[in-house]
C-alpha positions in Angstrom: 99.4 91.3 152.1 102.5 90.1 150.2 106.4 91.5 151.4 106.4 93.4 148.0 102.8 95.2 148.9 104.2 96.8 151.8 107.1 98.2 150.0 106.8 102.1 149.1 106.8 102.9 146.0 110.0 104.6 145.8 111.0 100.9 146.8 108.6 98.7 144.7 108.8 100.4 141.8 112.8 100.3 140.8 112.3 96.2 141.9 109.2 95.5 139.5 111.5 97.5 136.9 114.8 95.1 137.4 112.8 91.9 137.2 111.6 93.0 133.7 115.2 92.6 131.9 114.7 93.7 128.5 118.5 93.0 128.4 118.3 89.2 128.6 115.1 89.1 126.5 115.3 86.0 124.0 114.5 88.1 120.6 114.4 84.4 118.8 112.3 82.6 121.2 109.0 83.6 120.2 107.4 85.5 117.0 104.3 88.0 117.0 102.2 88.9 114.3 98.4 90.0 113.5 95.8 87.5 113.1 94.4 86.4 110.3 93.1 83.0 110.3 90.3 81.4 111.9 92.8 79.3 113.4 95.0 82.1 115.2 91.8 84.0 116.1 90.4 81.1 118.0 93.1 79.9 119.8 93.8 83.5 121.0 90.3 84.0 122.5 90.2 80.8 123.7 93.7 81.0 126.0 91.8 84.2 127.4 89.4 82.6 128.5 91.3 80.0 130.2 93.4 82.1 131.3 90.6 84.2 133.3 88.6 81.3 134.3 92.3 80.1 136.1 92.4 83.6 137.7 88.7 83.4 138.8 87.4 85.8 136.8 85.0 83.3 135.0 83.1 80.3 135.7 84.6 77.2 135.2 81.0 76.9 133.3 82.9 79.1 131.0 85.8 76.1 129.7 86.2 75.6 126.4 84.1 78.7 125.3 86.2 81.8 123.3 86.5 84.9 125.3 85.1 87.7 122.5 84.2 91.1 123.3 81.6 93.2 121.4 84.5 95.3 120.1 86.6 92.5 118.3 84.8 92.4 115.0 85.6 96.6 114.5 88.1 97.6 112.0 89.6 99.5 114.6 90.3 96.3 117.0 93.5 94.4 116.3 94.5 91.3 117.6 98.0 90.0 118.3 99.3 86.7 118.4 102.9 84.8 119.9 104.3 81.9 118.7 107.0 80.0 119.9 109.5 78.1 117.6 107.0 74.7 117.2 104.3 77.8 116.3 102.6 76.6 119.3 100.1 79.8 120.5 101.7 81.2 123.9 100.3 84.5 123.9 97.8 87.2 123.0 96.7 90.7 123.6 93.8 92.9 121.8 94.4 96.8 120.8 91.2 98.5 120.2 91.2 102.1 118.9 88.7 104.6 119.7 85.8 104.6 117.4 82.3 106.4 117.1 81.1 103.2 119.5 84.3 104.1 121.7 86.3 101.0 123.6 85.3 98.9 126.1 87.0 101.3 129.2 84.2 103.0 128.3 81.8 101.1 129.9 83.0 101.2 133.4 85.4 104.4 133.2 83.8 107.0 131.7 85.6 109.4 132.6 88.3 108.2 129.8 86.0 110.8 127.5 87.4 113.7 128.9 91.0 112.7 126.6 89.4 112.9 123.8 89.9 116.2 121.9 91.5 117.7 119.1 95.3 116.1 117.8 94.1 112.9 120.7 94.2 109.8 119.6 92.9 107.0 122.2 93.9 103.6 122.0 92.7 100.5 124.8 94.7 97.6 125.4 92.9 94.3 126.8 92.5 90.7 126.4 95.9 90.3 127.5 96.7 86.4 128.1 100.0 83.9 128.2 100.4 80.6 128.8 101.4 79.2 131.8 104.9 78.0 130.6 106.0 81.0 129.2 104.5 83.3 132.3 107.9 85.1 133.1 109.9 84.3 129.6 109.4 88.2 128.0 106.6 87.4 125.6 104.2 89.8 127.2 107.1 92.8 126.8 107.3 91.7 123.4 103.7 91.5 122.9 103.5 95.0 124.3 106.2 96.6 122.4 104.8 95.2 119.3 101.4 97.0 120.1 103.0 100.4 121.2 105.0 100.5 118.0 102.2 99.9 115.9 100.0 102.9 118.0 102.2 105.7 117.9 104.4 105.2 115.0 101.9 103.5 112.8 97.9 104.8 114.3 99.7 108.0 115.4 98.0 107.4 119.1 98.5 110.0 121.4 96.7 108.1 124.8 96.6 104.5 125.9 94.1 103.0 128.4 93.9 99.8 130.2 92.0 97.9 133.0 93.7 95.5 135.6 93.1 93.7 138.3 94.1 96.2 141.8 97.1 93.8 142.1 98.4 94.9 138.9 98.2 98.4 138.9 101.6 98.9 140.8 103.2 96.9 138.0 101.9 98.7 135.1 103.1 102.0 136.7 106.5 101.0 137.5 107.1 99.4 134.2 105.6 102.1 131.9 103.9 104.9 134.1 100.5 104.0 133.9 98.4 106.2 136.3 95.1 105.4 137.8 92.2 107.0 136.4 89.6 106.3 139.5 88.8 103.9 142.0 88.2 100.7 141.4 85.2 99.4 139.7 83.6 96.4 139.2 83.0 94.5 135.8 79.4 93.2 135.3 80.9 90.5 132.7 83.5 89.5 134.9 83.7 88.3 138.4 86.6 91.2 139.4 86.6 94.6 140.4 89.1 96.3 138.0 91.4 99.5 137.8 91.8 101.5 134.7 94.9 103.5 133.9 95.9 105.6 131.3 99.2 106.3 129.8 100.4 109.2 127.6 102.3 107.7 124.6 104.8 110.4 124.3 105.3 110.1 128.6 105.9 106.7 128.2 108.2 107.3 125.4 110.5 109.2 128.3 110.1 106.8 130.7 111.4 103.8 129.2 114.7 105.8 127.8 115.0 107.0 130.8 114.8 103.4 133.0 116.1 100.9 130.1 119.6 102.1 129.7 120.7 98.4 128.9 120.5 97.4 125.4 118.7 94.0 123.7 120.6 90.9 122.7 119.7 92.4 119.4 122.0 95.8 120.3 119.6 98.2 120.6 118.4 99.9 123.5 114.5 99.0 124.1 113.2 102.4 123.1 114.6 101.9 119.7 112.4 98.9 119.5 109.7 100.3 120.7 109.8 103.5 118.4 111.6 102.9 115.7 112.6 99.1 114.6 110.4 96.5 116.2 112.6 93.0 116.6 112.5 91.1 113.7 110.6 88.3 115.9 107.4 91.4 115.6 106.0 90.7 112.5 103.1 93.9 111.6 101.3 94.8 109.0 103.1 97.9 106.7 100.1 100.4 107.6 100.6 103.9 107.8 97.2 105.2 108.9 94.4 104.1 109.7 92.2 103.5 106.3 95.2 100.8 105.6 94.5 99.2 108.8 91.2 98.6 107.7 92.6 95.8 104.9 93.9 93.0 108.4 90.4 93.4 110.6 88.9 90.3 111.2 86.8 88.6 107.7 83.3 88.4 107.3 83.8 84.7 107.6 85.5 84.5 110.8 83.6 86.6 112.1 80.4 84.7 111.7 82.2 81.7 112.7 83.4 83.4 116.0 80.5 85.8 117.0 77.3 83.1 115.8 78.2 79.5 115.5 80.7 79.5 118.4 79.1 82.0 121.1 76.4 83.8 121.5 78.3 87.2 120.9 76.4 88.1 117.7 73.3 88.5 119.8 75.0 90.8 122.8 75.6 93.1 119.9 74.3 96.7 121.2 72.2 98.4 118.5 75.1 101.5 118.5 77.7 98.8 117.6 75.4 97.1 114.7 74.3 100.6 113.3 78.2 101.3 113.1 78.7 98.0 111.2 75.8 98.5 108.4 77.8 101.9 107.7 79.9 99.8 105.2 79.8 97.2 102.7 81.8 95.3 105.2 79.4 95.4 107.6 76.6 94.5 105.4 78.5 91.2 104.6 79.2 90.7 108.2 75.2 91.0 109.6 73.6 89.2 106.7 72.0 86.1 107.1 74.7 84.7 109.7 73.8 80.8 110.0 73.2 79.7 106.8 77.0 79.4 105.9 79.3 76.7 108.0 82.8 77.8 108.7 84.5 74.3 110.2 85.9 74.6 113.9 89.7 74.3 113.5 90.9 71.2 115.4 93.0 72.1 118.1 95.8 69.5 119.1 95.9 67.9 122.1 99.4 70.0 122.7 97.7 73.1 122.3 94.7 72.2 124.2 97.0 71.7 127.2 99.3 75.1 127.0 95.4 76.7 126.6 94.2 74.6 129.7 97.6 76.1 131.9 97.4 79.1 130.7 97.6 82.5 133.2 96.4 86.5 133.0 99.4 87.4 135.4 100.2 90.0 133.4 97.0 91.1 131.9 95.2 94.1 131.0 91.2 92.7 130.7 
């Protein structure tokens, strides 16, 4: 056991805090956005899966295959992606809303049911993954902030959920007050036993006004970010609700690009998530005859190839 695992909490937690320095965040450094393209789609669920099969939480049979989880073609999944100035990929982190087919905590935390009810809103964050490079530079925070913004002052989400590796947990508590919801469990699709935690949006909301106090380069304090004015580096999508969120899920293209010709995802589909799909035209589109159209693998540079191949799930919510 680390120095910094035998700390109490009332120690640990204030020292996890300081080394986050919202203050000396670079706000022109990076950019994050939605995805969109092929391109940006690939890349991010690639890095994942480099950067789990770094941690050991895949195979290294795994390399060069995209991470995707049965949840990422839904209307109600969003994907975010960071860029640094050469709009080189350096990050990415999924936000999956709770649906009729639910989110994928579900599957190992049951329990997370018992939020639901009446003015609840339930939102999962996962597939959380930096490079290597850029592993303590603030793009993760940014990432974050991006994705809370969009939840409670876009989605109107009232609860957010997560699953992390044991040695995460204290940092997801001391940075935004994440609480357990069990013990540990472990994930059949990934070699790790995982924690999930669950934060209340409006809690959280408190707790970073009440242990930011120092503002951005930008001159606002990080809850105004987070709430009100995302960084101009955060690009998102002008939703309101939900039905206009509907307009930036993943193409019927992509996604038989992604989920047939490039991994075997299509075919791990669980009848509840298909029979949700064929509810719309959308979904018609996207389960018709799959591999009869080619969608061209974008060629990744060798520059990018490399920050995916170093890349890390330090601070990662699966």
């Amino acid at each position: 056991m680390s120095f910094f695992g035998k700390l109490p909490r009332w120690a640990l937690d204030p020292l996890i805090r300081s080394k986050a320095s919202f203050h000396t965040l670079d706000l022109e450094r990076y950019r994050v956005r939605v995805a969109r393209r092929l391109e940006e789609y690939d890349a991010a669920f690639r890095l994942v899966s480099s950067a789990y099969i770094a941690q050991g939480y895949l195979p290294a049979s795994f390399a060069g295959k995209p991470w995707i989880t049965p949840f990422h073609p839904l209307a109600e999944c969003v994907v975010l992606v960071a860029y640094d100035l050469n709009d080189e990929l350096v990050g990415t982190m999924t936000m999956t809303l709770d649906s009729p087919v639910g989110m994928p905590i579900l599957g190992y935390y049951p329990e997370v049911a018992a939020l639901r009810g009446p003015n609840r809103k339930l939102v999962e964050f996962n597939s959380l993954a930096v490079v290597g490079r850029c592993k303590s530079s603030g793009v993760s925070q940014l990432m974050v902030m991006a994705a809370y913004h969009l939840a409670l002052r876009r989605l109107g989400v009232t609860d957010c959920v997560l699953e992390v590796s044991p040695k995460a947990q204290p940092l997801y508590r001391a940075l935004f007050n994440f609480t357990p919801l069990g013990s540990p469990r472990m994930r059949d699709d990934l070699e790790i036993e995982v924690v999930g935690m669950h934060g209340d949006m409006i809690g959280m909301q408190g707790f970073v006004r009440k242990h930011y106090t120092r503002a951005m380069s930008s001159g606002l304090l990080p809850i105004e970010h987070y709430v009100d004015c995302p960084p101009t580096c955060i690009e998102l999508p002008p939703v309101k609700n939900m039905a206009e969120l509907t307009r930036w899920r993943m193409s019927p293209g992509i996604f038989r690009r992604l989920f047939v010709q490039a991994s075997d995802r299509f075919a791990t589909l669980n009848d509840h998530i298909k029979g949700y799909l064929r509810q719309s035209h959308y979904g018609q589109a996207m389960l018709a005859t799959t591999k009869t159209l080619e969608y061209p693998m974008p060629r990744i540079s060798p520059i990018s190839r490399a920050l995916v191949d170093n890349s890390t799930a330090s601070f990662v919510a699966l």
